[in-house]
Backbone bond lengths (Angstrom), bond angles and torsions (degrees), N, CA, C in turn:
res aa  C-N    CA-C-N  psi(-1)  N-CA   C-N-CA  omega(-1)  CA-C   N-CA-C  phi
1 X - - - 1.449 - - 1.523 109.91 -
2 X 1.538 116.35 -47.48 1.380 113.01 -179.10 1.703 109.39 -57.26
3 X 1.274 111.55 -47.02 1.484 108.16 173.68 1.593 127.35 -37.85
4 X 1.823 122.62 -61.89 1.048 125.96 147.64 1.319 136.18 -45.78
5 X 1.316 107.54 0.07 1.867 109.84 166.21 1.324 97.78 -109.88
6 X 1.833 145.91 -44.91 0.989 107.02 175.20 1.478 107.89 -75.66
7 X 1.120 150.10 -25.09 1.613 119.40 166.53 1.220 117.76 -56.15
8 X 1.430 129.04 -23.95 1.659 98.71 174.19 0.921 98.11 -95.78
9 X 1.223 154.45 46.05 1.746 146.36 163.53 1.368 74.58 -115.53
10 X 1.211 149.88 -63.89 1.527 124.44 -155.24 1.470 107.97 -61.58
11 X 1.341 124.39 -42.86 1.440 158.20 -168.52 2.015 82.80 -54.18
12 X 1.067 91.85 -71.09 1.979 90.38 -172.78 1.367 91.52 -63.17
13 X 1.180 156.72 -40.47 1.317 127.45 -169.20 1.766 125.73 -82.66
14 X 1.512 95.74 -16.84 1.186 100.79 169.39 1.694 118.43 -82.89
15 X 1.361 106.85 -27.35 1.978 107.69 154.87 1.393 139.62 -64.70
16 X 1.784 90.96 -23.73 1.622 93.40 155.48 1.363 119.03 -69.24
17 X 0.904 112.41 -59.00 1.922 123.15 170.45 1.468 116.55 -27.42
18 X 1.394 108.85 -39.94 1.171 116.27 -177.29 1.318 121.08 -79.96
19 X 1.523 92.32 -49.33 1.534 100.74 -173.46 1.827 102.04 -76.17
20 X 0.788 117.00 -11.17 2.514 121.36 172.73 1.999 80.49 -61.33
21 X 1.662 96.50 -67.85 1.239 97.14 -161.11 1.860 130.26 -37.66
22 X 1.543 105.24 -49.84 1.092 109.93 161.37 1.506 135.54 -51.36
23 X 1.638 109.55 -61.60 1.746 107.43 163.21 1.232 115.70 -39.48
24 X 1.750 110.56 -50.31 1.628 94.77 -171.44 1.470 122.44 -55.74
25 X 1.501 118.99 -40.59 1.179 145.60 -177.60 2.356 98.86 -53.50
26 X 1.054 97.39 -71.63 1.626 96.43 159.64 1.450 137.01 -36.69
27 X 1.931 104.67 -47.50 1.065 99.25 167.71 1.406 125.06 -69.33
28 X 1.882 125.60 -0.74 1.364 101.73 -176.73 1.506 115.03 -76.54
29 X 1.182 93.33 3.23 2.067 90.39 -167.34 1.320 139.43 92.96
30 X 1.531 102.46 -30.30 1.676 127.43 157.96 1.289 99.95 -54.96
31 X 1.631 104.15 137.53 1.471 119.62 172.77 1.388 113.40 -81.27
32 X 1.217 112.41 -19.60 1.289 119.34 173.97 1.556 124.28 -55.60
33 X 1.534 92.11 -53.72 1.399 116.03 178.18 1.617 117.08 -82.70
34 X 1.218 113.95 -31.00 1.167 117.53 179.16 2.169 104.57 -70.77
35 X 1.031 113.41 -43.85 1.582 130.76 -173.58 2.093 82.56 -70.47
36 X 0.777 136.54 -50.12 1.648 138.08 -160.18 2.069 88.15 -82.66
37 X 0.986 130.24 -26.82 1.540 135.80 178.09 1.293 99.18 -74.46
38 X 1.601 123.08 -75.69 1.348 117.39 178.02 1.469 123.16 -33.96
39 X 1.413 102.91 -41.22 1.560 91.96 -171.19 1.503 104.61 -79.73
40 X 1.606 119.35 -42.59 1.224 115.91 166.22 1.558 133.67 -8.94
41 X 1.877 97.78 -59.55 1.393 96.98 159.25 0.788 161.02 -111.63
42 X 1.851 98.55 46.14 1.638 120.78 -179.21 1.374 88.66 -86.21
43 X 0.930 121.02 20.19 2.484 94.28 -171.87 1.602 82.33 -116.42
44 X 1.400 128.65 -23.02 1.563 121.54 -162.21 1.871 96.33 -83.33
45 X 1.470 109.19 -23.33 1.501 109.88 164.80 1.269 116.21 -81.61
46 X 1.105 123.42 -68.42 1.259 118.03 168.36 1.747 127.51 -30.68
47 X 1.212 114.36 -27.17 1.609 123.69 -176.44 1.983 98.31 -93.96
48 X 1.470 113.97 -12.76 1.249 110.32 175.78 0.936 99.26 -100.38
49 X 1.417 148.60 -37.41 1.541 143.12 165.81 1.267 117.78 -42.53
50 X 1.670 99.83 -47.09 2.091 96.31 -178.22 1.561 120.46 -68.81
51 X 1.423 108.09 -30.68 1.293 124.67 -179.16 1.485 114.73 -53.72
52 X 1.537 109.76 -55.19 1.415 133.88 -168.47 1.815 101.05 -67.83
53 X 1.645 110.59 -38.81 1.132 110.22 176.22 1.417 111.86 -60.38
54 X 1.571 115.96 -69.56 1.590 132.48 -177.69 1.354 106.77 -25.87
55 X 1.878 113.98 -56.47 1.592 125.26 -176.53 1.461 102.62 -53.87
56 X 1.140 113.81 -66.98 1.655 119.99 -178.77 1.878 118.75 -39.18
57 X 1.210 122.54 -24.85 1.164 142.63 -144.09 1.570 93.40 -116.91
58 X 1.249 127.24 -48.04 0.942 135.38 176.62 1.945 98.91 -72.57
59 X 0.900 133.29 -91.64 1.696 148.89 -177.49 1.424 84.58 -16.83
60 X 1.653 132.64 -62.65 1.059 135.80 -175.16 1.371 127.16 -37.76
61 X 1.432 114.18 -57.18 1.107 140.00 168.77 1.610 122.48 -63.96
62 X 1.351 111.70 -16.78 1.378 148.52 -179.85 1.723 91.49 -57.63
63 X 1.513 87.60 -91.46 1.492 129.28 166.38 1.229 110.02 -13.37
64 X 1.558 116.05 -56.60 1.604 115.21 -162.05 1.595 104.11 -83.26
65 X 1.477 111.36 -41.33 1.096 111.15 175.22 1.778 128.37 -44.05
66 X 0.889 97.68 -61.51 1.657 118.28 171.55 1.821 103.91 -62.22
67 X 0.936 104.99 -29.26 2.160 100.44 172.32 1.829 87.21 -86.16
68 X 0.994 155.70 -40.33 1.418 148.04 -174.38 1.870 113.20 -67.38
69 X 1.394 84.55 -50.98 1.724 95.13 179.59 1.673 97.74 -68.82
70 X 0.882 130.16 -41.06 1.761 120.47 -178.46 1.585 102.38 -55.00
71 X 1.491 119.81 -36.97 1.332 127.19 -148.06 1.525 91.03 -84.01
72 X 1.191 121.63 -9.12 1.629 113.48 -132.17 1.501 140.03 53.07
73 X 1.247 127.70 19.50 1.244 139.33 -159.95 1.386 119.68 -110.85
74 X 1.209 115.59 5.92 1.730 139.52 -171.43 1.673 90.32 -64.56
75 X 1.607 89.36 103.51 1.788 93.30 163.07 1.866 109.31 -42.66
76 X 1.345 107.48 140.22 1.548 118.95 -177.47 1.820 111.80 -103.91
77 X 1.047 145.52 112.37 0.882 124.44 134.58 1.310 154.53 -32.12
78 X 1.736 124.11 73.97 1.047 108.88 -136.71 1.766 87.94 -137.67
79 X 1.136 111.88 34.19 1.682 118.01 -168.48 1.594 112.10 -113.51
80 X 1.391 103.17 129.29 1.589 115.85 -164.85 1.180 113.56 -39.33
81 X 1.224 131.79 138.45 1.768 129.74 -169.96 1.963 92.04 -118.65
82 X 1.384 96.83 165.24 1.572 105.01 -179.49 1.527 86.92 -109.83
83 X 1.679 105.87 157.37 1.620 122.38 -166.25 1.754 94.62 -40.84
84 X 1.267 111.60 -40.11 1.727 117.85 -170.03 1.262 107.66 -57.68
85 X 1.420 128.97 -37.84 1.253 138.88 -159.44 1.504 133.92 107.95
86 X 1.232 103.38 -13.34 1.462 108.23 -165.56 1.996 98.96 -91.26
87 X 1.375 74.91 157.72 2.353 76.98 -159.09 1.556 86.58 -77.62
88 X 1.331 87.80 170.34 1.477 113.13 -162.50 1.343 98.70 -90.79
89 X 1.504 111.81 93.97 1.923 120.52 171.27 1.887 113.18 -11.65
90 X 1.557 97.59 -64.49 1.682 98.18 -167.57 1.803 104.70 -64.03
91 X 1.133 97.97 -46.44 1.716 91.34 179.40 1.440 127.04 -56.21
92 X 1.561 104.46 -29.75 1.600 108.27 -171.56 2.199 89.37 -88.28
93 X 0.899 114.23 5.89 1.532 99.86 -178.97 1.334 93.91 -108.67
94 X 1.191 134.44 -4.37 1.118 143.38 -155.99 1.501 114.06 -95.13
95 X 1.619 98.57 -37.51 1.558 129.80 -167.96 1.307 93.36 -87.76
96 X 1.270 120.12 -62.69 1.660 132.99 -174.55 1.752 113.41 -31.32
97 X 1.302 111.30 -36.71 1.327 115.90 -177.47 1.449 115.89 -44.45
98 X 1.636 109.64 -68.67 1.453 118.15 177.80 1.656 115.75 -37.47
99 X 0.956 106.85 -63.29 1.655 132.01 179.13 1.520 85.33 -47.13
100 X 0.991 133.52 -101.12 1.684 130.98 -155.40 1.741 104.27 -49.07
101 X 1.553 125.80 -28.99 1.516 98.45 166.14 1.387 131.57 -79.41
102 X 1.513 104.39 -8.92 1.402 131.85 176.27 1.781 101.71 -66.41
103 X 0.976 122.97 -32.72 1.490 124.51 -175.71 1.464 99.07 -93.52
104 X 1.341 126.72 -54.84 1.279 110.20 179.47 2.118 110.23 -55.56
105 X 1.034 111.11 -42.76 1.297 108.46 178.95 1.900 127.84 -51.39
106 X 1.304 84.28 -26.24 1.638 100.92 -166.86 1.811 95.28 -153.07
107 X 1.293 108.46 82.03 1.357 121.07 -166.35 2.176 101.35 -83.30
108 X 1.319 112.10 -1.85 1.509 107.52 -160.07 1.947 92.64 -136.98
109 X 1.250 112.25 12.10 1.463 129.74 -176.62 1.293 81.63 -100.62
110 X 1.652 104.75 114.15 1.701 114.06 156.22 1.750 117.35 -69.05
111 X 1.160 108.41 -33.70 1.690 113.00 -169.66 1.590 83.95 -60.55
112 X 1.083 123.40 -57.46 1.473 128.61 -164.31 1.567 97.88 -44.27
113 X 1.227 128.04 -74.96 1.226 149.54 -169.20 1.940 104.80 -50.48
114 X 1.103 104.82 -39.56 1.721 117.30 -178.37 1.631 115.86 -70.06
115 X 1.535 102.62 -41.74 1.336 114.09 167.83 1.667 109.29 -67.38
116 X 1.457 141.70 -53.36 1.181 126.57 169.41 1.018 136.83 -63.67
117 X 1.256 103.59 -25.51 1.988 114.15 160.59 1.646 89.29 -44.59
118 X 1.086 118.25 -71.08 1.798 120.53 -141.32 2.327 88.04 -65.99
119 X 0.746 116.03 -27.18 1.512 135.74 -177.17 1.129 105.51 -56.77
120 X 1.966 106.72 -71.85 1.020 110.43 171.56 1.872 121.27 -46.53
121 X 1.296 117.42 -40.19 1.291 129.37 -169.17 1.191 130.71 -63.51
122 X 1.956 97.37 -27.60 1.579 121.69 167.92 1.305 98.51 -76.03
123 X 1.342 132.83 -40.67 1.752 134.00 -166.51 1.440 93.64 -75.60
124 X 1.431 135.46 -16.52 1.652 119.28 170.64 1.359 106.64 104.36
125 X 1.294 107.87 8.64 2.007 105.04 -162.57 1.730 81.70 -108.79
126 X 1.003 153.92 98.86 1.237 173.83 89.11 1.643 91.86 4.28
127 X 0.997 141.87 -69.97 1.213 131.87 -146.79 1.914 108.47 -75.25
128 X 1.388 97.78 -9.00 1.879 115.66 -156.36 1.702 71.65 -96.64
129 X 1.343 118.62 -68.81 0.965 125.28 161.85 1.178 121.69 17.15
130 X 1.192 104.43 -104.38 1.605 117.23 171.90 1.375 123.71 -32.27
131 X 1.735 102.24 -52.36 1.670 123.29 -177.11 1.688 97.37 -41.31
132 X 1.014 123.80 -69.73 1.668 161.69 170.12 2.174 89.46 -12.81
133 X 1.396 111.69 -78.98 0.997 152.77 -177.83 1.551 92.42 -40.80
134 X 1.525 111.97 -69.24 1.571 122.19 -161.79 1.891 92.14 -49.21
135 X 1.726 105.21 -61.20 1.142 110.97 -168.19 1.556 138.07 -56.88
136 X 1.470 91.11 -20.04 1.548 120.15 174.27 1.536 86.46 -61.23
137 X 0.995 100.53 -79.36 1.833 119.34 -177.22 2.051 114.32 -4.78
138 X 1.640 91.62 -58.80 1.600 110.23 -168.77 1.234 85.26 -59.03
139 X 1.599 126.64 -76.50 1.547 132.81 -166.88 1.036 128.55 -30.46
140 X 2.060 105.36 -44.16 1.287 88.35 -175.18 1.316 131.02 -103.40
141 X 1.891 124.63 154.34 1.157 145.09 160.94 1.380 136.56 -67.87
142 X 1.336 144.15 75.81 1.233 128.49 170.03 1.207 121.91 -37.11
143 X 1.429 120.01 126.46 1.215 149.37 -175.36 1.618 103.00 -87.64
């Protein structure tokens, strides 16, 4: 957590910077400069949009976790690791199965969707991952 606060404290200081940069650029009066300002401070929105998303996404995921752990249902890590640590490829593809018919079965079930994120995560696809995660996200309802 401390990590993600100093990156977005750097993150806000680098949108102030940006966003000085742009007004100033506007205030000269040149259309040139003024049209190069505007756009300037589309990235200081855009960098508050991703942020607000990431936070949201995270709290979300927060959320589900802690409604799973009440349930007892907290995906386990429980898949053979090599002396190095890293899980054992065939086993985590192995595991993945259940989880992906579980989503086709119940395609709008976040638990469903939360458990293959973590599936996906053992299989190394981080990026499916997330996808997995986002979608959990839409589904789920606090109770």
């Amino acid at each position: 957590m401390a990590g993600a606060v100093a990156v977005t404290v750097l993150l806000v200081l680098y949108v102030v910077q940006i966003a000085g940069r742009g007004v100033s650029m506007m205030g000269t009066g040149e259309p040139v400069l003024i049209a190069i300002g505007l756009g300037v401070l589309i990235i200081p929105l855009l960098v508050i949009g991703l942020i607000a998303r990431e936070y949201w996404l995270a709290a979300t995921v927060q959320r589900m976790a802690d409604t799973l752990f009440a349930e007892g249902d907290l995906p386990v890590d429980d898949l053979p690791r090599s002396p190095g640590g890293r899980i054992d490829r065939a086993a985590a593809d192995e595991a993945f199965e259940p989880y992906r018919a579980a989503v086709e079965d119940a395609p709008e079930d976040w638990r469903a969707w939360y458990h293959l994120a973590f599936a996906y995560d053992a299989a190394g696809d981080r990026r499916r991952a997330r996808e997995a995660l986002r979608r959990a996200a839409k589904f789920f309802r606090p109770s």
